[in-house]
C-alpha positions in Angstrom: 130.2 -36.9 -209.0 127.1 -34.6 -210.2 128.1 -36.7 -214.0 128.0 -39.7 -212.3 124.4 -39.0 -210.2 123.2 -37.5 -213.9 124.3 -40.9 -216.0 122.9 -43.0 -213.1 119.5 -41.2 -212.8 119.9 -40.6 -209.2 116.9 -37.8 -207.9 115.4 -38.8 -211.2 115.0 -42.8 -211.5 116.7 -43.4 -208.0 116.0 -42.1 -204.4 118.2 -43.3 -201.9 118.6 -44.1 -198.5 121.9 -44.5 -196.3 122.8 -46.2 -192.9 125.6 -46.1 -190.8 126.6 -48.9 -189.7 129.6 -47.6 -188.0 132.2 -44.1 -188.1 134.7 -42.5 -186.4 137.2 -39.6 -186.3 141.2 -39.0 -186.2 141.8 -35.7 -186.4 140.0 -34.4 -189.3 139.4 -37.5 -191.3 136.0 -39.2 -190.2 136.3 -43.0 -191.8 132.3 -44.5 -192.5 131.1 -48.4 -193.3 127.6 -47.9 -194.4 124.8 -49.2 -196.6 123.3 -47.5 -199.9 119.9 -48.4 -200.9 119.1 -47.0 -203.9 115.2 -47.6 -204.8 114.6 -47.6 -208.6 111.0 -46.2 -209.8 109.9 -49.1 -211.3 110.7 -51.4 -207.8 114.2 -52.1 -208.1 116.5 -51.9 -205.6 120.1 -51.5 -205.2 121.7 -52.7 -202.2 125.5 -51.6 -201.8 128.2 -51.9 -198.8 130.4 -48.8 -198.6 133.5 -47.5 -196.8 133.8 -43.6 -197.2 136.3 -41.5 -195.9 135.8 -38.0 -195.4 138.0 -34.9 -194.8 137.1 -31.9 -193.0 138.6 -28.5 -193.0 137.3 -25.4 -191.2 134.5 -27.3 -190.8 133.1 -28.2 -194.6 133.8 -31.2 -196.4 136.9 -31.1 -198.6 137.9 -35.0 -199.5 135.5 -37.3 -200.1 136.3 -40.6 -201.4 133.7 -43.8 -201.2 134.6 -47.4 -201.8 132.4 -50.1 -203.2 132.4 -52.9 -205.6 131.7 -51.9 -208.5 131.0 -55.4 -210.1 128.3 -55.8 -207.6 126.3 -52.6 -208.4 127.1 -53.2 -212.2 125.2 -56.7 -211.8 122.2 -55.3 -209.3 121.6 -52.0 -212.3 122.1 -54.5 -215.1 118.8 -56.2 -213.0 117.0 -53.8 -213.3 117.3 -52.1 -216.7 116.3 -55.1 -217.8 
């Protein structure tokens, strides 16, 4: 994950900002639909659907997995490296 931030130039090119859009719980996975905006410097943005799934154990984060397609953020980054 931190390689994959580095490469991507996220904290550096990137910020981001995340909504909710919905979560729950079962036990101690927490399933998450949300939104990833990721802002580019130069006035790009990056606008990707994601389902995470967490899972918790004595209360810190242990699993996390995130799903997106990664065709569609290929094609919005190939945008704006342009």
């Amino acid at each position: 994950m931190r390689q994959f931030h580095l490469d991507f130039g996220f904290g550096k090119d990137f910020r981001a900002e995340f909504e909710v859009v919905n979560i729950a719980a079962s036990g101690n996975v927490v399933p998450s639909e949300r939104v990833d905006t990721f802002f580019h410097t130069r006035g790009g943005t990056i606008v990707l659907p994601v389902m995470g799934t967490l899972t918790i154990e004595d209360g810190m984060i242990t699993v996390w997995r995130d799903y997106f397609d990664p065709t569609d953020f290929d094609r919005q980054l190939a945008s704006i490296k342009r």
